[in-house]
Steps between C-alpha positions, in 0.01 A plus 500: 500500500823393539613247816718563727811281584419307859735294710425231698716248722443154451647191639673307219369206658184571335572597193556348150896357461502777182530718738809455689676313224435878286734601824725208504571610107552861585772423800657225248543762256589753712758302643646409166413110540347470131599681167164561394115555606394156301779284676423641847096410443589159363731447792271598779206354336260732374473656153619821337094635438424485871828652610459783287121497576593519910819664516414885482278406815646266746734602724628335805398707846891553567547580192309796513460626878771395737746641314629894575711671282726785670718762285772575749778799414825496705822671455822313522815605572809408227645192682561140417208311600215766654233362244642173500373516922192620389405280284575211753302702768170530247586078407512439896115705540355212222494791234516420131703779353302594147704777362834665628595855344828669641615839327865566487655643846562840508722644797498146634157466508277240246121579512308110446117414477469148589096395401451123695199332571432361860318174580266395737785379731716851476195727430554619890844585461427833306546707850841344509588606167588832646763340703724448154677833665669299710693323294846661424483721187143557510432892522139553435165266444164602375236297417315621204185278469381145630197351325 
C-alpha cells in the first residue's frame, strides 16, 4: 500500500541545518546568485547528495501558502500610458506581476490578462483590485480566478 504525502509545520529551530540550507540553495539559485547546483551547495555549506536528497520536499511555509495568485482581465482603452497606470496601481497594492498578455487594440480598445501573485502584506487588497476602473482609460475589470 502505497503512502500518502503528509505535511507538517515545523520550527526550523529544531531541525537539522540540511534543512534550511536545501532552501537557502534553492532561493540562491533562484535568484541567479550561483551558476550551478555544485557551487551553490559548496557555497552555503552542504553537499550536492543531500540537496538533491531534500530538495523535492522542503519548502519554506511562505513559499507555499501565503502567497495568492489572481488572473485579472481588463480592457484598456488605446492611449499613451493606460497600462503603464495600471501597472503602477498593481506595484503600489505589493503585487508581483507574473505574466502580462495584451492583444492588439481593436476600435481603440486592447483586451490584457495580467496573472500577479499577492503577498502576505497585499493579500487584502484583492477587493480593491476592482477599483482599477477608476483610473483613466480603464473600461472594464474582471477577475478570473484567485488561488
Amino acid at each position: 500500500m502505497e503512502k500518502k504525502s503528509q505535511l507538517i509545520v515545523i520550527d526550523a529551530q529544531i531541525l537539522p541545518d540540511v534543512f534550511t540550507k536545501v532552501l537557502d540553495v534553492k532561493k540562491l539559485m533562484a535568484q541567479k546568485g550561483e551558476k550551478s547546483f555544485a557551487s551553490a551547495c559548496k557555497r552555503i555549506g552542504i553537499s550536492r547528495s543531500a540537496y538533491y536528497k531534500y530538495k523535492d520536499s522542503v519548502f519554506s511555509y511562505e513559499e507555499l501558502f501565503n502567497r495568492r495568485i489572481v488572473n485579472l482581465y481588463l480592457l484598456l482603452s488605446d492611449s499613451p500610458g493606460v497600462l503603464s497606470s495600471v501597472l503602477v496601481f498593481l506595484h503600489e497594492l505589493n503585487a508581483n506581476i507574473l505574466t502580462v498578455n495584451q492583444s492588439i487594440p481593436v476600435d481603440g480598445a486592447a483586451a490584457v490578462n495580467i496573472s500577479l501573485r499577492l503577498t502576505e502584506q497585499s493579500s487584502d487588497e484583492i477587493n480593491t483590485l476592482n477599483s482599477i476602473t477608476d483610473l483613466d482609460g480603464v473600461l472594464e475589470v474582471k477577475v478570473l480566478s484567485a488561488e
